[in-house]
C-alpha positions as CSV (number, residue, x, y, z in Angstrom):
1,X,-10.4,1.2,43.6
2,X,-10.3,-1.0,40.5
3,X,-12.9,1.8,39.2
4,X,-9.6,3.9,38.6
5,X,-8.1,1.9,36.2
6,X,-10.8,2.4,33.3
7,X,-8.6,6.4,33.1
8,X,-5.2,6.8,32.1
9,X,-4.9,9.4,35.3
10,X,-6.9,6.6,37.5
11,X,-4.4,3.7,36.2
12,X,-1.1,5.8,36.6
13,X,-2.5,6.6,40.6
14,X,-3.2,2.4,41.0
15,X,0.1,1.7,39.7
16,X,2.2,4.3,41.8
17,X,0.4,3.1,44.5
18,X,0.8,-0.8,44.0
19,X,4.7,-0.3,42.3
20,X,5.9,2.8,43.9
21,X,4.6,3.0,47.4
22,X,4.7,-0.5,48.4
23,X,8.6,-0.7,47.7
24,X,9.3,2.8,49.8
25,X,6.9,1.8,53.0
26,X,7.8,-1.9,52.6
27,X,11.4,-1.7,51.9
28,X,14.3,-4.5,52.9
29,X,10.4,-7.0,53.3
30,X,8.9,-9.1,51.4
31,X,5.9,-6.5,51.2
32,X,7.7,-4.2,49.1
33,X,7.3,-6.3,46.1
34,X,3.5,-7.5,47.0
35,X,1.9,-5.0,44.6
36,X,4.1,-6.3,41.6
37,X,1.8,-8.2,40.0
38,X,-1.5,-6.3,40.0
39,X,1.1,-3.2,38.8
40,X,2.2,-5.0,36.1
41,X,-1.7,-6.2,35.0
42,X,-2.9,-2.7,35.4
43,X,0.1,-1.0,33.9
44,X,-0.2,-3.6,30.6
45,X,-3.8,-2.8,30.3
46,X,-3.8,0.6,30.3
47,X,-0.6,0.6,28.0
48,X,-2.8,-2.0,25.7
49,X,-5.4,0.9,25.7
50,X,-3.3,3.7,24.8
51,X,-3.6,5.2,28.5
52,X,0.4,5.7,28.4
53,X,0.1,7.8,25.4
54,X,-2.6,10.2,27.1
55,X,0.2,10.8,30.1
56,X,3.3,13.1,29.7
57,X,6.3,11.8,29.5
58,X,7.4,12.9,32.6
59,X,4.5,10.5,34.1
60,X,4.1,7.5,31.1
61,X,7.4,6.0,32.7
62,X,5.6,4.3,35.9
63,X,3.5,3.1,33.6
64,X,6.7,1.6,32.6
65,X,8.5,0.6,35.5
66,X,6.5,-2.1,36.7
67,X,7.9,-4.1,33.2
68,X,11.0,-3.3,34.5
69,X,10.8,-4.8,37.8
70,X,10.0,-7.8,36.6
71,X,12.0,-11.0,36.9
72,X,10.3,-12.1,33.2
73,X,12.3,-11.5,30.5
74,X,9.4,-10.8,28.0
75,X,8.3,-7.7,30.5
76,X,12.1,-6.8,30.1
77,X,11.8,-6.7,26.8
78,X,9.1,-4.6,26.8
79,X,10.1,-2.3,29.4
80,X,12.9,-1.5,27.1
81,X,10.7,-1.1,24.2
82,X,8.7,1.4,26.4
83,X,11.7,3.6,27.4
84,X,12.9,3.9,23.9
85,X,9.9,6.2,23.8
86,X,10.6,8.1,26.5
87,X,13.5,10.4,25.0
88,X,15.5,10.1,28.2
89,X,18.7,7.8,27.7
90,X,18.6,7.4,32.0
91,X,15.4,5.4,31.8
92,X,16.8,3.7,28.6
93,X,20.0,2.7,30.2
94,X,18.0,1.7,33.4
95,X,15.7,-0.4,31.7
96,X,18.6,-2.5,29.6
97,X,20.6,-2.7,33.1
98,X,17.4,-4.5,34.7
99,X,17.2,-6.7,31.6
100,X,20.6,-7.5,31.6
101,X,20.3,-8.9,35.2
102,X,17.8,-11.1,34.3
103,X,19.1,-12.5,31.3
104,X,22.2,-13.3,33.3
105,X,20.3,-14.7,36.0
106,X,16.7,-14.9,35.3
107,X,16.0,-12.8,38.7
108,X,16.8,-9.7,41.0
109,X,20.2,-11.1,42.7
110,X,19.3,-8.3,45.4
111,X,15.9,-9.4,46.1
112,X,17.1,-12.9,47.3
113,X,17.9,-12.3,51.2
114,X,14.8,-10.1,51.5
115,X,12.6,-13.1,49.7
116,X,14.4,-15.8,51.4
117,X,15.5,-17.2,48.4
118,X,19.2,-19.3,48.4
119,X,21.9,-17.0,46.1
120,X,23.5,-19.2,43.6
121,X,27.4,-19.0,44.0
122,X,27.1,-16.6,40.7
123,X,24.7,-14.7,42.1
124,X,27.1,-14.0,45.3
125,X,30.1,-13.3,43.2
126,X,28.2,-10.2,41.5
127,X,26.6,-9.1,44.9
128,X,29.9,-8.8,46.6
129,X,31.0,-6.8,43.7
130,X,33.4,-9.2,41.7
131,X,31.1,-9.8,39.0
């Protein structure tokens, strides 16, 4: 399959795949997050190469969203960068939400019980809702 990434329609299918499907089949497991970083590689690439700007809009976002679900704040960054582009103020507002978690945290709170990882008492305060 790596083949597919050298299109922009070929990179878009690898990403779906690897961002996308993993976290529906895989959900509430550590699984669902196993395509993350191959997603992220490919989607940079094909973004470096202009693919995203060869997709409609309504498809260039999960090219996107693997930046966003990210627990770096660069790919943050640049996932907001990216959905400034998009004309939609939902993905926009998405995309600073996600940052804004890991500025505050420098990780998904939510993906900590499913990755075995200890919540800080912080990180429990805004998961029960009072922060």
């Amino acid at each position: 399959l790596d083949d597919w990434a050298e299109t922009s329609a070929g990179a878009l299918a690898l990403v779906l795949i690897l961002d996308q499907f993993t976290r529906n089949l895989f959900r509430g497991t550590p699984a669902a997050f196993s395509g993350d970083g191959r997603a992220r590689s490919i989607a940079r690439t094909a973004i470096a190469r202009g693919f995203d700007q060869q997709r409609p809009l309504r498809e260039r976002v999960f090219l996107y969203i693997p930046l966003g679900h990210s627990e770096d704040l660069t790919d943050q960054n640049e996932a907001i960068r990216l959905a400034a582009t998009l004309e939609n103020e939902r993905y926009l507002a998405q995309a600073r939400s996600h940052r804004d978690l890991i500025a505050r945290f420098g990780r998904f709170p939510h993906r900590n019980a499913i990755l075995g990882r200890q919540s800080t008492e912080e990180e429990r305060v805004f998961l029960e809702g009072s922060g």
